[in-house]
N, C-alpha and C positions, 0 to 999 in steps of 0.2 A: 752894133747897137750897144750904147754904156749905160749899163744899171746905175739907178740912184742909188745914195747914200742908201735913203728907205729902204729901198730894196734887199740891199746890199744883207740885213739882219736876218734875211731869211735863204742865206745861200749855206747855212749850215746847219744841221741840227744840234742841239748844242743839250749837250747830258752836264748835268751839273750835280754833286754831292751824292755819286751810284753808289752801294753800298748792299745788292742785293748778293747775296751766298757771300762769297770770299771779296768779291770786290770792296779796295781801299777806300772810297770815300774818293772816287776819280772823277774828275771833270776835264770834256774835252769836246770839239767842235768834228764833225762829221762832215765832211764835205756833200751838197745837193746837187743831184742830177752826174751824181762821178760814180766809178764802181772803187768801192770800199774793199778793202782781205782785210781779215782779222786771223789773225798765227798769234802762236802760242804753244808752248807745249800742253798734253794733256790736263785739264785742273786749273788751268792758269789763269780763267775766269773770262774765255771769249764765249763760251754760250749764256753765262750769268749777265754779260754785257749786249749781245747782239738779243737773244731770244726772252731772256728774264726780264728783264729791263726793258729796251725800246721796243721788241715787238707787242710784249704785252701791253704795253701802256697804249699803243697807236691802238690795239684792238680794244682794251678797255673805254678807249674814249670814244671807237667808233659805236660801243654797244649801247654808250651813253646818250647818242642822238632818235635811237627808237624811245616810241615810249614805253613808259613801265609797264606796260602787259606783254607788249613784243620783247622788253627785256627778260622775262620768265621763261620765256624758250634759247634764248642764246645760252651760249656755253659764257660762264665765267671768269673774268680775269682778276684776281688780287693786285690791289695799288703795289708794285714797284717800288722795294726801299732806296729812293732816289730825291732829291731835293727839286730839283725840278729839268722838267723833255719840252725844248723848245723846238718847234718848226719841224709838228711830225708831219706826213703822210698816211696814206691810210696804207698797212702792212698789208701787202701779198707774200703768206710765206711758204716757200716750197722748201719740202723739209724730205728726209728720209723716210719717214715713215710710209711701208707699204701699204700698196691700195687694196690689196684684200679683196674684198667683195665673195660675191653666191658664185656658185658655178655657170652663172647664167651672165655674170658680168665680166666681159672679154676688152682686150684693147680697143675694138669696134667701136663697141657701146660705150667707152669711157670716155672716148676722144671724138664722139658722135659722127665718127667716118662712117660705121657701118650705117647710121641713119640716111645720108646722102647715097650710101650705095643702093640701099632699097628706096630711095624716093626715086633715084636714075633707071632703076632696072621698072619701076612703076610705068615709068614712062616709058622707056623705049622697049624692051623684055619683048620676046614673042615667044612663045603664043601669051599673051596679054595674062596678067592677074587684075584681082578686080582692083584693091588698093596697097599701099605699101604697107599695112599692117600683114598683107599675104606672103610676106615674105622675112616676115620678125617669129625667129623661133622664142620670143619673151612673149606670143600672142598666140591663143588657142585658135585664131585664123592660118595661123601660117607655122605652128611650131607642128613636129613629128609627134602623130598622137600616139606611138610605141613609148619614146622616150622621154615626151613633153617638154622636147626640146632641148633637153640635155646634150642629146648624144651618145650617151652611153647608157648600157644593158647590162641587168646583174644576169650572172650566166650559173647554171645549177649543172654542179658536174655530179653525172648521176652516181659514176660508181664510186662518188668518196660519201654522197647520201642512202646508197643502199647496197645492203652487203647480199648478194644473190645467191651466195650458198647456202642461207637462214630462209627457213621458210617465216609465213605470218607470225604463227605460233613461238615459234622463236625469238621475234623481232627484230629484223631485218631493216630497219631505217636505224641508221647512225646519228640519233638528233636526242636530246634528251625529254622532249617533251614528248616523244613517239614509243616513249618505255612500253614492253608488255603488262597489259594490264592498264594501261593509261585510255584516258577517253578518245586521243585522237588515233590510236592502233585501232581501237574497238570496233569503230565503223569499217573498216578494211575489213577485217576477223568475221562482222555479224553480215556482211553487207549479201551473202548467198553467190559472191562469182567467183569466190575461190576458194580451191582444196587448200584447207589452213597448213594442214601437213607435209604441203610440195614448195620442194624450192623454188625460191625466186629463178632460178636458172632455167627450170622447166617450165615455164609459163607459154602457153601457145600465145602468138601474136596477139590475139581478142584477149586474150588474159593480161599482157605486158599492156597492152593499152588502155586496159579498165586499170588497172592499178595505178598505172602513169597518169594518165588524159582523160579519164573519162569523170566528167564534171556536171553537175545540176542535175542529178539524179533521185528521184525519190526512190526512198528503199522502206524496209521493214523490219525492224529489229526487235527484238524479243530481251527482256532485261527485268528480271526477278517477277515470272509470270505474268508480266505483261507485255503487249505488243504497243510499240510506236511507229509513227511514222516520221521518218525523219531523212534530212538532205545527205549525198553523197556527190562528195569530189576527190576523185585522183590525186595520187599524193602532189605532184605538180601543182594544177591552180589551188589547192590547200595550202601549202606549202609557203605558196606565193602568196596568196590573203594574210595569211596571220605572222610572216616575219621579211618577203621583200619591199612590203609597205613601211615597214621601220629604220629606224636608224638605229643602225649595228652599235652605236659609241655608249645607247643608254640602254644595252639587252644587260641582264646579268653577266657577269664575268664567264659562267658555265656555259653559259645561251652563245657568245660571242666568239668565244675559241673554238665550237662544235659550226656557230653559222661561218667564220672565217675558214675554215676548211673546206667547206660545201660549196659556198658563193665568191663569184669573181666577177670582178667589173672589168667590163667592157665593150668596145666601141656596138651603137646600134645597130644588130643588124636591118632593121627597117628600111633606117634614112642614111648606113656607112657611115653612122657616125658625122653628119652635116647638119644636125636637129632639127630637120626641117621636111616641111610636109612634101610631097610628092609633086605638087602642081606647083609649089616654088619653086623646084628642083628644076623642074622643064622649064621655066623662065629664062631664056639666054641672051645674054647680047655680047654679039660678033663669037658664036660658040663657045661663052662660058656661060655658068650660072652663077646665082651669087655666092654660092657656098663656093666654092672653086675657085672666084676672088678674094674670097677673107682666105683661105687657107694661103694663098700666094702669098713669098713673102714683100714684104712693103717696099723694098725698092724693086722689084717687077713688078709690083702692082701698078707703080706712080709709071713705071714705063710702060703699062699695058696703056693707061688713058693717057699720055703724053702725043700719041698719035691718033686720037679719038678727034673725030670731028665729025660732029651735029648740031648746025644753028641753033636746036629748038630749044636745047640744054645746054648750050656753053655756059652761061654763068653758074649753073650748078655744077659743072664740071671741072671749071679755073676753079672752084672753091674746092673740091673733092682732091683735085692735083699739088692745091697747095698746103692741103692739109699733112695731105703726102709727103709731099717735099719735106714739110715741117719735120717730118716722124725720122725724112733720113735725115736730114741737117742733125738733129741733133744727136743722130748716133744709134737710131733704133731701126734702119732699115734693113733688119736681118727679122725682125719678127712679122708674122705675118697676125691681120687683122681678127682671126677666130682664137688667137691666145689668150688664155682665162687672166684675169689681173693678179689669180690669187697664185700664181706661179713664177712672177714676175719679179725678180729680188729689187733690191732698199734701194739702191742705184738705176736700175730700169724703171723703177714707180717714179722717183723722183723728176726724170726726164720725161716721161708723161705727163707728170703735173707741167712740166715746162712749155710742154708743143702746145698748151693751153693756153698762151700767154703771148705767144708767138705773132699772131696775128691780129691783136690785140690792140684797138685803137684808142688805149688810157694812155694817158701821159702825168705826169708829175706825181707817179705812183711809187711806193718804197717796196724794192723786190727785194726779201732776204731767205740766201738760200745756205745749205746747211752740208758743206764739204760734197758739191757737187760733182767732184773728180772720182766718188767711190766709185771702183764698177768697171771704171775706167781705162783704158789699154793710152800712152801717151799715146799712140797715132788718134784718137779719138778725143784728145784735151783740146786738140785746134778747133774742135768742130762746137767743142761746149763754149770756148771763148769767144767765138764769133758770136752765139747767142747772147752771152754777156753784155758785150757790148753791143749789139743790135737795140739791146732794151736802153742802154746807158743812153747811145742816140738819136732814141726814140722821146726824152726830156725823163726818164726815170732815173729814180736813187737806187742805188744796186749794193745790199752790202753780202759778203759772201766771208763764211768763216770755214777759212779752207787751208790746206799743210803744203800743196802742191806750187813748185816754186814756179812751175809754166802759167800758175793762172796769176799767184804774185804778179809776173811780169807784166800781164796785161792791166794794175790797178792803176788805177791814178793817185790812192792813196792808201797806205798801210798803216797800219793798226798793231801794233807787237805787244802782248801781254806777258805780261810775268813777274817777278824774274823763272819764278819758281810756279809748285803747283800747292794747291791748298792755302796754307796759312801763308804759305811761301810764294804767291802768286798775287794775283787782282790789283797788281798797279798796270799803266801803260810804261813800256819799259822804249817804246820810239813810236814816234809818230812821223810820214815823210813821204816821198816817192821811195821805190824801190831800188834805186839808182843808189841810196844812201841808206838801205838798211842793211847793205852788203858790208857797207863800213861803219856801222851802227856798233860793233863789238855784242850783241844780245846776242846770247843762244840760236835764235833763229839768223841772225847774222851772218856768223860764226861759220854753221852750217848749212848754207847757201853754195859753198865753193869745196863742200868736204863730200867726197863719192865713195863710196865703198869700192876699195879696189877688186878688181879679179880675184878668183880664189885661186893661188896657184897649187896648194897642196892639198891635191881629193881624196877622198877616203874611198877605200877600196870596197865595192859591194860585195854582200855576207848573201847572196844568192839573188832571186826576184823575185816578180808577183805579176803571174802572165796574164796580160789582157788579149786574145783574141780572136779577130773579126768582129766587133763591137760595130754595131751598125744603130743604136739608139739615137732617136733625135737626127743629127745631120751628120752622124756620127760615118765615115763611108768603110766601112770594109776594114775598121782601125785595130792592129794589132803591135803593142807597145810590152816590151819587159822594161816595170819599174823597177829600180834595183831594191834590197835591203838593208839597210843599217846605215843608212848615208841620205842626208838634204838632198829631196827632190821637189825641182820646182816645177810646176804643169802652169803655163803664160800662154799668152795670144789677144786679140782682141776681144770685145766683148760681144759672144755669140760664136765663136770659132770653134767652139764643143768642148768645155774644160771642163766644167759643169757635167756633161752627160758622160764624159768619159772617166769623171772619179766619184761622185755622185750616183751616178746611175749607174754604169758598169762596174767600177771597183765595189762596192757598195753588195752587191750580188753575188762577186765572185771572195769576197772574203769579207764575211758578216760582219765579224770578231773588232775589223776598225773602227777606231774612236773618231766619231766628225766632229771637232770643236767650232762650229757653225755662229752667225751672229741675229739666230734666235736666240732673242735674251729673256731673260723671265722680267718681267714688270717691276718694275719698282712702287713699292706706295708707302705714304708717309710713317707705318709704322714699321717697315721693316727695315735693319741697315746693315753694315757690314758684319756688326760679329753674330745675326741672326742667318745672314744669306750664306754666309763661309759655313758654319754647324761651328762655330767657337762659342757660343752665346752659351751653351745646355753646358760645356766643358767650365766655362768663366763662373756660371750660377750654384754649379757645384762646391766647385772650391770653396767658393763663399760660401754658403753653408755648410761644409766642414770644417771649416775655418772658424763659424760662429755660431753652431751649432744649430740651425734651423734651415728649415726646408726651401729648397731652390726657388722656389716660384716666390719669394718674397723678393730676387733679385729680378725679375721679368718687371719691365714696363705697361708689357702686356698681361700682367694677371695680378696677384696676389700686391704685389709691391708698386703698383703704382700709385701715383698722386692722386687721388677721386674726385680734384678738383676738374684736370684736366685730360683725366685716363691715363695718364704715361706720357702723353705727347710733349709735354713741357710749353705749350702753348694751348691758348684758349680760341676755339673759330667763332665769332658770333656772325648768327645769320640776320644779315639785313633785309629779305624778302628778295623785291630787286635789284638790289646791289648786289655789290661785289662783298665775299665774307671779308670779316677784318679776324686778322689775327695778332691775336695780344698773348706778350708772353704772361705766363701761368704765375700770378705774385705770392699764392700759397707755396710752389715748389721752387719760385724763380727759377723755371725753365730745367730743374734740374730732371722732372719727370718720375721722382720717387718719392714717398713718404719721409718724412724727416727721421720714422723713429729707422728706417732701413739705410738711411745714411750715415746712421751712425756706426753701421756696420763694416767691419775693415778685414781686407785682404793684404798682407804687408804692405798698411800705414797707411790704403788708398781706399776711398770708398768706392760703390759700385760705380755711380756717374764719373767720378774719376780716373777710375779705368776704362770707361768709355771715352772718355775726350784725350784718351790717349792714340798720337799716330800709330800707324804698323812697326814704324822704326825704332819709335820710344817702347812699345808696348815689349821689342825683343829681349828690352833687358829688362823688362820690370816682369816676364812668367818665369813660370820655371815647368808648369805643368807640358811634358813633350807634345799632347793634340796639339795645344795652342799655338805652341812654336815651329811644330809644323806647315800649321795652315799659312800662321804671320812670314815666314822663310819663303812659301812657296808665294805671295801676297807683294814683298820686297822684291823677288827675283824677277817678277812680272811689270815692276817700275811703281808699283802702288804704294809704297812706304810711306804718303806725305798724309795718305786718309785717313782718318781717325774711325776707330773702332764702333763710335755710336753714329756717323755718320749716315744720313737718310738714303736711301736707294733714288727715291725718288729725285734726288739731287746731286747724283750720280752721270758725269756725261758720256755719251755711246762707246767712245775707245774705252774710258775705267771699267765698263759693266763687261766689256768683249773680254779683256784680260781678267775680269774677276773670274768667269768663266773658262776661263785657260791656267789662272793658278787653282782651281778647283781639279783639272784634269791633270795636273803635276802629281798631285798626290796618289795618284792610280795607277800603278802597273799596267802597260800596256805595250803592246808589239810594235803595232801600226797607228800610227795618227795624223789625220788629215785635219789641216789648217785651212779655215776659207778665206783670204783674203784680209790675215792678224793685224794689218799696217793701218786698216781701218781706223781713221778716227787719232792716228798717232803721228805727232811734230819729228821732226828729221831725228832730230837728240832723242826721241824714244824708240825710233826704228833700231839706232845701233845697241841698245838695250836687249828689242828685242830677237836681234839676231845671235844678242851671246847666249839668251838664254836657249835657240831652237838647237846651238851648237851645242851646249849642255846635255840638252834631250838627247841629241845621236850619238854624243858620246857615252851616254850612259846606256845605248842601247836601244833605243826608240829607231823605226824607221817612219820617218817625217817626210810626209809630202806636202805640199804647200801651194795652193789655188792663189795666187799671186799678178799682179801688176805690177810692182812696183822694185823698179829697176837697181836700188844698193839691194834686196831680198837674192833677185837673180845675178846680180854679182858673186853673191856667196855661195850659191846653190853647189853643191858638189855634181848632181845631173841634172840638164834640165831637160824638158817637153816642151817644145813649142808647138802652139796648135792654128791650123790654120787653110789656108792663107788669108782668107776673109774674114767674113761673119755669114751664119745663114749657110743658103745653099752653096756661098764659096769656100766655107770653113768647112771643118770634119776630115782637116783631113793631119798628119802629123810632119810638120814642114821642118822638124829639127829635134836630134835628137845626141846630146851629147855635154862636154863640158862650155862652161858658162865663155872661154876663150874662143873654144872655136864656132860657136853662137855667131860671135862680129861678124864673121867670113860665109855666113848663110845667108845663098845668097835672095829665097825667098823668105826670108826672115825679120818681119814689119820690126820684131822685137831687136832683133839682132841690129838693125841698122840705128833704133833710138838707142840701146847700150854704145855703139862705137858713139853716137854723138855725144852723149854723156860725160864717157869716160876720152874724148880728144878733147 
């Protein structure tokens, strides 16, 4: 079939005059119904293009078809500094950001399998419940009325709450609101069942049990000549009324460290921890219940119903298998269906939002997703590319800003920003098939055929750090010496136990280590680099010594800012149901301080000045050593291009990971674990950041590194590989040694993509 001309104008999306963050002022044609990569190195202006720009704009104009009072409840997008976005779609965007949720919301309920489980078990279950609400522990029909569904029970360990060699009189409960003399002691002391004088130790049975258990009791208490009548309960249901109904996070700091020693969570013992009421429990089909299917993991689950056959529910059952299917295709059939979401890292959420989408009978829809290789083991990239393009030939626009050259291969059209990052970045530096960005000469080019070689000279371990019989999670029987003073990398697929074996076990067995993790602190419009580094309080000083008045005149946020527009250097005006516009500030021109504080100088530069300085300009213009500390450790991390007033909030995920890693430079420290640093970073900052992990071991640091990615484990000096699977085939440790003899393992998933790599 040949498109008309007409047609023809709507086979691209065509961005014309983009100019939002760093972007030049680019115009370019997007190819429709193709999957799109967008590379770059970090900064280079592919989130400013892909998510600032065309996502926003497709979801602004989708908000624009409700009316204005359904507008008041949507979430907000700002018009796009863009000249004009022709031939959008409506954006579906799966992005990294984890799913979070209550403890009540498990992969089950996210992906609404567990709802088709309890509508099947409704049906067929024997002995019968009455409806599929009897089998939702989120429903006070069918949830465990111990734990209400949770699963788990705070557990009161008695002898760190009572010291039994203290009688009454002494004060024998270890809680500070149970002081001698205090009203909840008193009732014990006046209550008439016990000698206040005898120890706890000596208490007959009947006595251990009124003290403990014995609850709703009226007594008689006497208190400055007069008699009352008034309630008694055992320290137990006391205990438990007035602090296991709360949440430990908002007691006082004193209340909190006294309840964290007494109380422990753990699994139900009601329901074992399956949240679920007892007549759910007994519901079976073909001898399981359904608590017993959510806990299986998802690819024996899909093969428990793969062999199911019942007329009466086949079509609910082809739905329930396919969903299944879904969860393994795309890489997640190592978790089983009672997994809470809020446990689930940035890479596994993200492939949930995907299985969402899977069976999905839109078409001419725009899918943009957001370096969906995180998380990722290469034997698991084929499994997400297939997904890719599933949607691509399903009639969708697929655009993906991603560093991974395996998923490059599969585009139909590439995208290369740069040259550089920041100021240095936001043009398209090629646009083409992949075939010719190998000979493009860009950075990303360049680096398409460059692999980090083998390490052939290791450095000799300064002792280890024993793990064993580590059995957490799918962990089996695992007993590993990491070495010390030397690059180790812990690999495998995702789900093969890396996580619970450095994480959970190391984590335990030596407190003292630093996890530089990719929990990052939030970004928001008023906070930016030289507030988030601690260089901000060191910069406002000088300048008031320098000028002789008090620091907070150089704060955007206090004393010195513009009262036009508070320090932001921009003005929001609210339009009710629009979108806010933001106009720069014409009393400060955007400088965000008082005029008469700009006149104030620190060699020759004013404060806004010194803010719009990079990390790498800023090294020659301090001399104060914090500064030049922070800025050194900020450079050696690859972040030189940012400028010091730069917004967090405009900050993309790899810069915020590393601000958080040149924060941890500056620390003395023994042990530090790395989760997965390559996060978010172009090939040309991978080798950046391997000279700086070389740096750390040399100085001293023993470095371990939760890793994927194959030049990291080239350089490793030892590595772990974990495996052989994911789930119940992983947990176990299938290689243990240098990064060469790796290739020659021969159950080694990792081992066999490094020999392809590097032949």
């Amino acid at each position: 079939m040949h498109s008309s001309p007409d047609s023809d104008r709507f086979d691209a999306i065509k961005v014309r005059g983009a100019r939002e963050n760093n972007l030049q002022n680019i115009s370019l044609d997007i190819p429709r119904r193709r999957i799109t990569v967008f590379t770059g190195i970090s900064g280079s202006g592919k989130s400013s293009l892909v998510f600032d720009t065309i996502a926003a704009e497709s979801q602004r104009l989708l908000n624009e078809t409700f009316p204005a009072f359904v507008q008041n409840f949507l979430p907000r997008y700002g018009q796009p500094d863009v000249d004009t976005l022709a031939n959008l779609s409506t954006a579906i965007i799966v992005d990294q950001q984890r799913l979070g949720g209550n403890p009540r919301s498990t992969l089950g309920t996210i992906t609404d399998t567990y709802t088709l489980l309890r509508i099947l078990f409704s049906r067929l279950g024997k002995p019968a419940v009455p409806h599929a609400l009897a089998l939702s522990f989120n429903d006070p029909v069918g949830m465990c009325p111990a734990c209400e569904g949770l699963g788990r029970g705070s557990q009161i360990d008695i002898d760190a709450l009572v010291d039994k060699n203290k009688s009454l009189e002494e004060g024998p409960v270890r809680f500070p609101t149970f002081n001698v003399g205090g009203y909840n002691l008193h009732t014990f002391v006046k209550s008439g069942f016990f000698d206040v004088s005898k120890p706890l130790k000596k208490y007959t049975k009947q006595e251990w049990h009124d003290f403990l258990h014995r609850d709703d009791t009226k007594i008689k208490t006497n208190k400055q000549g007069q008699t009352f009548s008034s309630g008694y309960d055992g320290l137990l249901p006391k205990f438990k009324r007035l602090y296991l109904s709360k949440d430990a996070e908002k007691m006082p700091a004193h209340l909190r460290e006294a309840f964290e020693k007494i109380v422990t969570q753990g699994p139900c013992d009601a329901c074992a921890a399956t949240r679920l009421s007892e007549v759910a429990r007994a519901c079976r089909i073909n001898g399981k219940n359904i608590a017993e299917c959510s806990a299986m993991q998802v690819s024996e689950l899909a093969e428990f119903f793969r062999s199911f056959r019942e007329p009466s529910v086949a079509p609910l059952v082809a739905r329930l298998a396919e969903r299944l299917h879904h969860l393994v295709e795309i890489g997640l059939g190592y978790l089983s269906l009672s997994r809470e979401t809020a446990t689930l890292s940035g890479g596994e959420s993200q492939r949930v939002k995907m299985v969402r989408h899977l069976s999905s009978s839109l078409t001419e829809s725009l899918y943009i997703f957001d370096e969906p290789t995180i998380g990722l083991h290469p034997h698991d990239i084929e499994r997400l590319n297939n997904t890719l393009t599933k949607l691509r030939d399903s009639g969708n626009t697929v655009l993906v800003v991603e560093h991974e050259p395996e998923v490059m291969a599969i585009a139909d059209h590439i995208v290369d920003m740069g040259p550089g990052a920041g100021r240095n970045g936001g043009t398209v530096v090629f646009e083409g098939p992949f075939k010719d960005l190998k000979k493009s000469g860009t950075l990303t080019g360049k680096h398409l055929s460059k692999n980090q070689p083998l390490k052939e000279k290791l450095r000799a371990a300064k002792g280890h750090l024993l793990l064993a019989n580590a059995t957490l999670n799918n962990l089996r029987n695992v007993t590993v010496k990491i070495p010390k003073g030397v690059l180790t990398v812990i690999t495998g697929v995702a789900g093969s136990g890396k996580s619970s074996l450095i994480h959970g076990c190391l984590s335990r067995h030596y407190p003292d280590a630093v996890y530089v993790d990719q929990t990052l602190t939030a970004g928001s419009r008023r906070s930016n680099l030289a507030t988030y580094s601690g260089m901000a309080d060191t910069i406002r000083k000088a300048f008031a010594t320098a000028n002789k008045v008090e620091p907070a005149l150089f704060s955007a946020n206090s004393k010195g800012a513009c009262p036009a527009c508070e320090g932001l250097g921009v003005i929001y005006t609210d339009l009710q149901h629009l979108d806010p516009v933001a106009v720069r500030c014409e009393s400060c021109e955007g400088r965000c301080f008082t005029g008469e504080v700009l006149t104030l100088k620190l060699r020759r530069k004013n404060i806004n000045e010194v803010l719009d300085l990079s990390v790498t300009d800023a090294l020659s213009y301090f001399t104060e050593k914090p500064v030049l500390a922070t800025l050194k450790a900020l450079q050696d991390v690859g972040l030189g291009y940012i400028t010091l007033g730069q917004r967090l909030n405009t900050v993309s995920g790899g810069e915020r990971q590393r601000l958080k890693l040149a924060a941890e430079l500056q620390k003395p420290s023994q042990i530090v674990v790395l989760d997965e640093p390559t996060t978010g970073l172009h090939m040309a900052d991978v080798a950046t950041l391997l000279a700086l992990l070389d740096t750390m071991v040399d100085n001293g640091t023993t470095l371990i590194v939760i890793e994927h990615n194959l030049d990291v484990v080239a350089r490793a000096d030892w590595v772990i590989d974990m495996g052989p699977g994911a789930g119940a085939e992983g947990g176990a440790v299938v290689f243990e040694g240098a990064p060469r003899d790796l290739l020659k393992a021969p159950k080694s998933l990792t081992g066999k993509y490094l020999a392809a790599r590097l032949a």
